[in-house]
KEMIRO-569562 format. One record per residue (C-alpha): residue number from 1; residue in one letter; x, y, z. Coordinates in nm, 2 decimals. Each point is the difference from the previous one (the first is absolute). Example, Ala and Ser with C-alpha at 12.3 -4.5 7.8 and 13.67 -1.06 7.14 Angstrom:
     i   aa       xx       yy       zz
     1    A     1.23    -0.45     0.78
     2    S     0.14     0.34    -0.07
! end
This chain:
     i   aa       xx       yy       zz
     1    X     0.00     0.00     0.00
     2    X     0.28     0.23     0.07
     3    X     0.14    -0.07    -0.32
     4    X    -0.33     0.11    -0.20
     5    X     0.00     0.33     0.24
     6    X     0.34     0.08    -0.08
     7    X    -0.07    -0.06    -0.39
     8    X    -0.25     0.27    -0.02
     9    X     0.16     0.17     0.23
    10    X     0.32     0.09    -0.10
    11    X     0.07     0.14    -0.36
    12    X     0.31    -0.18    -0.13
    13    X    -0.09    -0.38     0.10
    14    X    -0.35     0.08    -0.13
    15    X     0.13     0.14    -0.34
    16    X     0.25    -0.28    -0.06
    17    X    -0.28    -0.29     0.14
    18    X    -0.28     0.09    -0.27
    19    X     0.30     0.09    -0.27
    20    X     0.09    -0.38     0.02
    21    X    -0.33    -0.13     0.06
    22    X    -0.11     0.14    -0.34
    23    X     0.30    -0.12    -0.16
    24    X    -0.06    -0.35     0.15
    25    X    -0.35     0.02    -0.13
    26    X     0.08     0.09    -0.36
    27    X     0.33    -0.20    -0.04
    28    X    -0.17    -0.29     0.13
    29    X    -0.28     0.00    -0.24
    30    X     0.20     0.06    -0.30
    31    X     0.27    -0.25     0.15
    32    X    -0.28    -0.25    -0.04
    33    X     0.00    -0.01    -0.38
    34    X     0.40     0.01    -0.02
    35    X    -0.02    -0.34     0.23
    36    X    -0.28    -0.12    -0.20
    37    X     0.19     0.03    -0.32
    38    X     0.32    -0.10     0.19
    39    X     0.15     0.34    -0.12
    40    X     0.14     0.05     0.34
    41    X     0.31     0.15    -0.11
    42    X    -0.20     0.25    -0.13
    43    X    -0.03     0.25     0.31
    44    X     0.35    -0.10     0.05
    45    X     0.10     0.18    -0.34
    46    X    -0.24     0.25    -0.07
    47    X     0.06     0.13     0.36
    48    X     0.40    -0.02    -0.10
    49    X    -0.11     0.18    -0.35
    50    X    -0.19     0.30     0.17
    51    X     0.36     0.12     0.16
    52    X     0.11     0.17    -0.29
    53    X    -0.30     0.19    -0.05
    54    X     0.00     0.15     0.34
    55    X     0.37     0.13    -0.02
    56    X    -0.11     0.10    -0.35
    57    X    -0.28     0.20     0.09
    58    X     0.18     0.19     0.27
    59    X     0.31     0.05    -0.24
    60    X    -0.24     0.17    -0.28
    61    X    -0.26     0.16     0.29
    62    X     0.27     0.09     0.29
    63    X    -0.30    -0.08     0.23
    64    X    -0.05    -0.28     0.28
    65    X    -0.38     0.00     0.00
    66    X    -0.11    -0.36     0.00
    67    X    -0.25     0.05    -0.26
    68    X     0.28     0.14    -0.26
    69    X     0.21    -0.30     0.16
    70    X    -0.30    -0.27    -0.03
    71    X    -0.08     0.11    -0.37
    72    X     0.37     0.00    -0.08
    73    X    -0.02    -0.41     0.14
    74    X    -0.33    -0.09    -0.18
    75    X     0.13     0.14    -0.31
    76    X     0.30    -0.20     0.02
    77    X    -0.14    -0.31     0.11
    78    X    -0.27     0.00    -0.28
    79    X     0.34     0.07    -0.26
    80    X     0.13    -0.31     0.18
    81    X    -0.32    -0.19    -0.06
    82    X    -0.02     0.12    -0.39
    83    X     0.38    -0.16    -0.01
    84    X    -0.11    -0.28     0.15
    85    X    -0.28    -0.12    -0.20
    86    X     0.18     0.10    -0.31
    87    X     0.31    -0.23     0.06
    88    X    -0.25    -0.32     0.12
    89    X    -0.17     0.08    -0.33
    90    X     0.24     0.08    -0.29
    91    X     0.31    -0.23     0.16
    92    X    -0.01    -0.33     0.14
    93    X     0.05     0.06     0.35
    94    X    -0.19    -0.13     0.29
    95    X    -0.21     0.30     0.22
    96    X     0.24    -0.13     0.30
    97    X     0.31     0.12    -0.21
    98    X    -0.11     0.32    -0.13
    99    X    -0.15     0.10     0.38
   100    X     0.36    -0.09     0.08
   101    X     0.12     0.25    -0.29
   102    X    -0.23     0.26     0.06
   103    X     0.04    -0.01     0.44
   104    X     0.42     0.02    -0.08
   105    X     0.03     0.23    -0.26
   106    X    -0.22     0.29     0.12
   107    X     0.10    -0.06     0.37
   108    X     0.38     0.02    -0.09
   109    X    -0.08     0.32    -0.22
   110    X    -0.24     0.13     0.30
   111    X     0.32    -0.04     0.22
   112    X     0.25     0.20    -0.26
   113    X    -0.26     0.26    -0.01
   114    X     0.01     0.05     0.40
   115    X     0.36     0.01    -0.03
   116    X    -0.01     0.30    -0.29
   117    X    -0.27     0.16     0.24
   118    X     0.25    -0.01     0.29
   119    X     0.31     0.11    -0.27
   120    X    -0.18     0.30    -0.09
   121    X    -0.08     0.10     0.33
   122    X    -0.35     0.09    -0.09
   123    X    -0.18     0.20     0.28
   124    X    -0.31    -0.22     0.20
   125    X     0.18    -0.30    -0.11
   126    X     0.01    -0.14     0.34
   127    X    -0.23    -0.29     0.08
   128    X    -0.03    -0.16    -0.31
   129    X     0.14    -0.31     0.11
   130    X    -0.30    -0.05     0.23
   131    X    -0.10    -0.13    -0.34
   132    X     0.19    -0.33     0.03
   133    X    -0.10    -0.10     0.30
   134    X    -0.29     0.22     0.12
   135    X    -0.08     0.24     0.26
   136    X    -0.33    -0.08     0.14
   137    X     0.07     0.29     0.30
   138    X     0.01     0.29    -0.28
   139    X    -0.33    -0.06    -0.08
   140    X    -0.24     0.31    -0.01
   141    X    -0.35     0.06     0.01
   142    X    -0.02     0.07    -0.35
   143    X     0.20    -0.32    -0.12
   144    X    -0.27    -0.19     0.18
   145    X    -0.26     0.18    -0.21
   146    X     0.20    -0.03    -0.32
   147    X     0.04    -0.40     0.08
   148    X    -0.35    -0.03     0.09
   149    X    -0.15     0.23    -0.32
   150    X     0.23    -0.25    -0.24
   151    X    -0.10    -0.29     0.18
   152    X    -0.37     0.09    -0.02
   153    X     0.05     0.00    -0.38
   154    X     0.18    -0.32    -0.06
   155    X    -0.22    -0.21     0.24
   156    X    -0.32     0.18    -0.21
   157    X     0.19    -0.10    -0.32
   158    X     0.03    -0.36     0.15
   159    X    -0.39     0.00     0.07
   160    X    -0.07     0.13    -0.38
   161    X     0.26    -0.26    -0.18
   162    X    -0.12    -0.30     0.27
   163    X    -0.11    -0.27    -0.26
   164    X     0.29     0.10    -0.29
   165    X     0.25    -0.02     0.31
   166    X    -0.12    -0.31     0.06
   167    X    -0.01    -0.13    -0.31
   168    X     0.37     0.15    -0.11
   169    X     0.12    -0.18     0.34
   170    X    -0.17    -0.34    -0.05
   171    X    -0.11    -0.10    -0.36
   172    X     0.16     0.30    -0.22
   173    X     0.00    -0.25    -0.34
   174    X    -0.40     0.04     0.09
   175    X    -0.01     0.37     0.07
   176    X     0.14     0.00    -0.34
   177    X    -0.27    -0.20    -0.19
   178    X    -0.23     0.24     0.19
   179    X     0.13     0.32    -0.18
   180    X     0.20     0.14     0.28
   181    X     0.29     0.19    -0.07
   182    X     0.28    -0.22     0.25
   183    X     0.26     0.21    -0.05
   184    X    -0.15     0.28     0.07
   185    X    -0.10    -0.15     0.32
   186    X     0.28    -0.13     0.07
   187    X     0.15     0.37    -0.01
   188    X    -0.26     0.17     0.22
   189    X     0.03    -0.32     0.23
   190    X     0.36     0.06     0.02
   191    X    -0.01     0.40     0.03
   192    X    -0.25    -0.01     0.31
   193    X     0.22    -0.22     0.15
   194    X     0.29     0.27    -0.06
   195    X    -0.23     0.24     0.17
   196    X    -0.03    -0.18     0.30
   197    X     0.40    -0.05    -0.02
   198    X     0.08     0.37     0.00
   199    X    -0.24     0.10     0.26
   200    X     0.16    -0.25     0.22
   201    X     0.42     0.09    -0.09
   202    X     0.00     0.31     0.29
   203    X    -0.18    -0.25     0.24
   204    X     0.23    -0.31    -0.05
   205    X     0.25     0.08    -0.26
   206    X     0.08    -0.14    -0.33
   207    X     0.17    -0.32     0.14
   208    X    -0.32    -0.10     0.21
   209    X    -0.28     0.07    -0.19
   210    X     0.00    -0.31    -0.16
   211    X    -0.09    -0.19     0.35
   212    X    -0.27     0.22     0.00
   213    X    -0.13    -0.10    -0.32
   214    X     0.05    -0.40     0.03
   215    X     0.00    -0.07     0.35
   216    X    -0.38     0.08     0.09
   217    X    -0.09    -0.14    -0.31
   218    X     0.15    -0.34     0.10
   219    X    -0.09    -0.01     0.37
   220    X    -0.40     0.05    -0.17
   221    X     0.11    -0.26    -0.29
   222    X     0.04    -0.26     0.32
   223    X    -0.40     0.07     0.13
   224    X    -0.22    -0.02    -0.35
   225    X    -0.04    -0.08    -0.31
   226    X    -0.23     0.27    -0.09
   227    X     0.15     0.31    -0.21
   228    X    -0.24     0.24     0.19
   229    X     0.08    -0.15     0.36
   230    X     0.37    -0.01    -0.04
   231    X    -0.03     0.39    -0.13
   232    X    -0.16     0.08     0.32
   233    X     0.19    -0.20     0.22
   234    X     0.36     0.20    -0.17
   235    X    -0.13     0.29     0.08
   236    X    -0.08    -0.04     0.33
   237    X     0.33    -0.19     0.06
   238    X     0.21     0.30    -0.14
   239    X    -0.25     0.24     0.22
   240    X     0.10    -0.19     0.30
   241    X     0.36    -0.02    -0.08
   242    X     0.05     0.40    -0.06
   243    X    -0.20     0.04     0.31
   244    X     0.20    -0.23     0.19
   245    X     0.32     0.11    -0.12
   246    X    -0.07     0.33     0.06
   247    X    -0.10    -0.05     0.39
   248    X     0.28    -0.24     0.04
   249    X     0.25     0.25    -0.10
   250    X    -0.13     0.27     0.17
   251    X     0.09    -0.19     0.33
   252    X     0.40    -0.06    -0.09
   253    X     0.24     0.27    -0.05
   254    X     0.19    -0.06    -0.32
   255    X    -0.28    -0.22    -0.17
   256    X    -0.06     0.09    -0.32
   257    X    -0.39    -0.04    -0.13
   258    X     0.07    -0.11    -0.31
   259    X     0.18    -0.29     0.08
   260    X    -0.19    -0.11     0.31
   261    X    -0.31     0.03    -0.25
   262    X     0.16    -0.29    -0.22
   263    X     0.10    -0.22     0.32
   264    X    -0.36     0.02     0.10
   265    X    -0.20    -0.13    -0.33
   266    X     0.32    -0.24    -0.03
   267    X    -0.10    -0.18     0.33
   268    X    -0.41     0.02    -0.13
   269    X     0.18    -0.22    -0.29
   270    X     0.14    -0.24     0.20
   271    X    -0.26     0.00     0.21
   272    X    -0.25    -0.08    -0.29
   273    X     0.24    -0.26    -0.18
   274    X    -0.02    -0.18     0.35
   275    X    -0.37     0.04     0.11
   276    X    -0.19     0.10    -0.24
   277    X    -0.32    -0.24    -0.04
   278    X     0.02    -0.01    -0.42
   279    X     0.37    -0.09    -0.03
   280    X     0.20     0.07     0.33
   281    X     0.27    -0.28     0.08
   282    X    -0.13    -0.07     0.34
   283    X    -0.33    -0.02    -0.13
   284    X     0.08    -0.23    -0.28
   285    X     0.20    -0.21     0.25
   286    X    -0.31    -0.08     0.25
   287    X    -0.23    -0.01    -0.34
   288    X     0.23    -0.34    -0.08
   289    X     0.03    -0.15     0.28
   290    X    -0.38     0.05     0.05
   291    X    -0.02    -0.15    -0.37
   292    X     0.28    -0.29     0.14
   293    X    -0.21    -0.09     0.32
   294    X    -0.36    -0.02    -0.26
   295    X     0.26    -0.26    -0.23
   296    X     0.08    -0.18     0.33
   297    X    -0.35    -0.01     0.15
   298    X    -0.11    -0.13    -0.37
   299    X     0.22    -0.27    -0.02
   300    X    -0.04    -0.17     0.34
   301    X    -0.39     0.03    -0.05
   302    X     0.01    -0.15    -0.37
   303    X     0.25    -0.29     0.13
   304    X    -0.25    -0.09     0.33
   305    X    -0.32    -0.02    -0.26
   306    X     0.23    -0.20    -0.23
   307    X     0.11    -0.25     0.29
   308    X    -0.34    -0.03     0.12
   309    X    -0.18    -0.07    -0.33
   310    X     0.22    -0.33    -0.01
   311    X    -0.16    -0.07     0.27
   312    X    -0.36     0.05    -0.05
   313    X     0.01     0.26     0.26
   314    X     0.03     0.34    -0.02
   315    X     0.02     0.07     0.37
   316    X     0.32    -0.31     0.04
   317    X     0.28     0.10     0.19
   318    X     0.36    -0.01    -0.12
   319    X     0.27     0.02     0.20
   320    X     0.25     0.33    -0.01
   321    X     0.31    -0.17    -0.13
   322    X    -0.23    -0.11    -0.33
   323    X    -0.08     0.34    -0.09
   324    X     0.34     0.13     0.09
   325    X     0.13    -0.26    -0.26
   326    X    -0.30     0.10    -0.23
   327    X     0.18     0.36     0.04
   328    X     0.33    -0.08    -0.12
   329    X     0.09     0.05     0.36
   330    X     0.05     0.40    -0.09
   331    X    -0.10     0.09     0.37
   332    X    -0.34     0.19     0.08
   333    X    -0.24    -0.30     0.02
   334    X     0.02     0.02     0.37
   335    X    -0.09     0.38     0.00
   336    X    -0.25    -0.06    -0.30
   337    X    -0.19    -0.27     0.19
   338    X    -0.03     0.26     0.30
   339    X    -0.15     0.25    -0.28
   340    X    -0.23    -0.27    -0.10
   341    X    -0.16    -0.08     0.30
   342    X    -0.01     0.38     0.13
   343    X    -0.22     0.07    -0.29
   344    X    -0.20    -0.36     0.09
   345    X     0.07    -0.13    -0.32
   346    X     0.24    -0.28     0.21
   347    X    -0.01    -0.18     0.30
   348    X     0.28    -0.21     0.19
   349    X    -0.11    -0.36     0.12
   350    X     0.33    -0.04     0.20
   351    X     0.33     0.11     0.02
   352    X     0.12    -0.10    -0.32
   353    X    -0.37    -0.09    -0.22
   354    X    -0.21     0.30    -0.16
   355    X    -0.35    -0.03    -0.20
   356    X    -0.18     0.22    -0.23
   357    X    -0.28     0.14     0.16
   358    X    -0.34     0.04    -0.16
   359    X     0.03     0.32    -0.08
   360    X     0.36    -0.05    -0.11
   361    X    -0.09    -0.24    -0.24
   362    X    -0.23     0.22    -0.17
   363    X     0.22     0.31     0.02
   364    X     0.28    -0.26    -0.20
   365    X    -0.27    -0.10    -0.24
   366    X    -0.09     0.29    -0.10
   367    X     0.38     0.11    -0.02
   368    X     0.07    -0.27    -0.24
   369    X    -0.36     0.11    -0.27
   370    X     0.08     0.32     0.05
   371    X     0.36     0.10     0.08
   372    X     0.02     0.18     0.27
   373    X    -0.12     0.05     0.40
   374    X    -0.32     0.16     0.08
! end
């Protein structure tokens, strides 16, 4: 509770918390397609390509106004995109290889350029390595509102392009026998998710934008298999992370937000690969043995109504060391027996006979028409 006073309370913790939480929101919806189309480098290198275009527009504009800086990056990273899709289409390169073209080349020429800026000795130049690695403390009232006015519009664009999204991400050979322009897509796609690159590079920097991009898109990936769902879920996943990092930060001297951000949706990843309910390890783990323990219950019930119709009897007993050898003597049939009788499917004449019981017999009948327990 003290937290949530002190975030309304105090101006530069409640700047910086709703300046990441809107990045979280719109990086981790647009991150969803980029996982989808497992173009996950891509926030990597259009986040590396929008460098250039910063030190570029302060070099031609002599100003430090993040709008001038944020156009300066979107204009660079849709040039980067334009490269992109023209080497994957007129060269036979693979999209991994020219992302990996496009994220060195224009990094290494955003680099020289900081180095002319700093050669020249332009005036205002300071801070313009925030850039790299992000400066979520600088934040101002009016960044927020220029993040959230951009965000507003990509997340509407989103809405409007839902189904030919969806289409380009999942079945684009059939958004192309419908008449839709993929490439074209493909470029909007590919610019909004730029957008939400740029707004992000004074929060966390050039270098970790791109967890912000993936990594709420894969924790989600983990929980659903629905495309609205897992947009949802990213979002709220980055939201939480900005928020997060930015409280956490607050508390530490020397604890940079942006970093601490990136830590924060990095342990909702792992803790989604390990718990989640669609895919989590853990999950998956119990879900097998669970499926183990139905093979084993099947098995020993199917070998008792097999043994007892030899002898005319479904309810005949057979002793413990038959059905172990009936079991390969793999182990279990001791516990499995102790299943079987809990559920009254099974009861034990003596220490080492058991019988089918009435209802056992018909629960192992009806397994064998049918395949499986009731």
């Amino acid at each position: 509770m003290d937290f949530l006073i002190e975030i309304f309370s105090d101006y530069t913790l409640r700047t910086v918390a709703l300046g990441t939480a809107v990045l979280g929101i719109v990086s981790g919806a647009l991150g969803t397609y980029a996982v989808l189309r497992r173009q996950s480098l891509l926030g990597d290198a259009m986040s590396h390509a929008a460098l250039p275009g910063v030190v570029l527009a302060f070099m031609i504009t002599g100003s430090r106004e993040p709008l001038v800086l944020i156009i300066g990056a979107g204009i660079s990273g849709i040039i980067g995109t334009l490269f992109m899709l023209v080497i994957t289409r007129f060269t036979r390169l693979r999209a991994d290889s020219a992302l990996g073209i496009i994220l060195s080349v224009f990094f290494g020429f955003g680099l020289i350029l900081l180095q002319v800026v700093e050669r020249l000795g332009l005036p205002n130049r300071a801070g313009l390595n925030v850039f790299l690695f992000g400066q979520a403390a600088t934040l101002l009232q009016r960044d927020v509102v220029i993040m959230l006015v951009i965000s507003t519009v990509v997340l509407a664009l989103v809405a409007l392009f839902w189904k030919e999204f969806k289409l380009l991400s999942f079945d684009r050979d059939f958004g192309s026998s419908l008449g839709f322009n993929m490439v074209w897509l493909d470029i909007i796609l590919i610019s909004l998710l730029v957008l939400a690159i740029v707004i992000g590079l004074q929060a966390v920097g050039v270098v970790l934008m791109s967890a912000m991009i993936v990594a709420p898109a894969a924790a989600a990936r983990q929980w659903t298999d629905s495309l609205a769902i897992m947009m949802i879920l990213s979002a709220i996943f980055g939201a939480t992370s900005g928020i997060a990092g930015a409280i956490i930060s607050s508390t530490g001297a020397g604890l940079s937000t942006g970093p601490v951000v990136v830590l924060v949706i990095s342990s909702i990843v792992l803790f989604s690969i390990l718990f989640a309910t669609k895919r989590g390890i853990v999950w998956s783990w119990f879900a097998r043995l669970r499926r183990q323990r139905v093979l084993r219950l099947e098995a020993v019930l199917n070998d008792m109504l097999k043994l007892a119709e030899q002898h005319q009897d479904p309810t005949h007993p057979h002793a413990m060391v038959v059905l172990q050898t009936m079991n390969h003597m793999q182990g279990g049939t001791r516990s499995t027996l102790s299943e079987l009788i809990r559920r009254g499917w099974v009861e034990q004449v003596d220490s080492t006979h058991f019988s089918l019981t009435p209802a056992g017999v018909k629960e192992a009948q009806t397994f064998m028409s049918q395949g499986q327990f009731n």
